[in-house]
C-alpha positions, 0 to 999 in steps of 0.5 A: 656491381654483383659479381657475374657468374663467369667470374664467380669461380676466378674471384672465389678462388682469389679470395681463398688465397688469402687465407692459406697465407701467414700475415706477412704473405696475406698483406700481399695477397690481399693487395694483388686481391684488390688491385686484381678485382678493381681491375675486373670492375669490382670496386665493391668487393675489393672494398669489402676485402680491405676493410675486413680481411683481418676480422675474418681471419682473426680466428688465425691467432688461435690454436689450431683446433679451435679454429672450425669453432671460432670462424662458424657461427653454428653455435651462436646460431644454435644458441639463438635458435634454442632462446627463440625456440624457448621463448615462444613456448611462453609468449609474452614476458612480463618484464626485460629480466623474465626473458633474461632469466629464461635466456640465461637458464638456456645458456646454463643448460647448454653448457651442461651439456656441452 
């Protein structure tokens, strides 16, 4: 079941604690996490938390200054957005390696720029 409104604010700031913790801490947390929203009803979310707490905090095992760049997607998004954006200026492509050309010639140039 969804999480309710009232609850909204207690489960987020549970699940925050997770991430201020090193490993050794977070296995805990995230233990007493999930112990505490099966008990609030929320099986589903307590689910979702054990299966993929240590993919959401694997941008930890990088220095930190990288960190705001590995955990966003904005830069994908970005990259996406422009490819799309691109492609529909040319419409049809007449086989699989057009668009893969375009689209790496898009890659290149925001590298350049980057």
């Amino acid at each position: 079941k969804r999480i309710r409104k009232k609850d909204k604010t207690k489960v987020i700031n549970m699940v925050k604690k997770i991430f201020e913790w090193d490993y050794n801490e977070r296995v805990k947390e995230s233990e007493i996490v999930t112990d505490k929203l099966r008990e609030m009803g929320y099986d589903k979310a307590a689910n979702a938390i054990e299966r993929d707490v240590e993919f959401a905090l694997t941008y930890k095992g990088f220095p930190r200054g990288h960190w705001k760049r590995i955990r966003t997607t904005n830069l994908s998004e970005r990259i996406n957005k422009e490819i799309k954006r691109r492609s529909r200026v040319v419409g049809a492509f007449p086989n699989d390696d057009s668009f893969l050309r375009l689209a790496v010639s898009i890659l290149m140039d925001i590298n350049e720029d980057g």
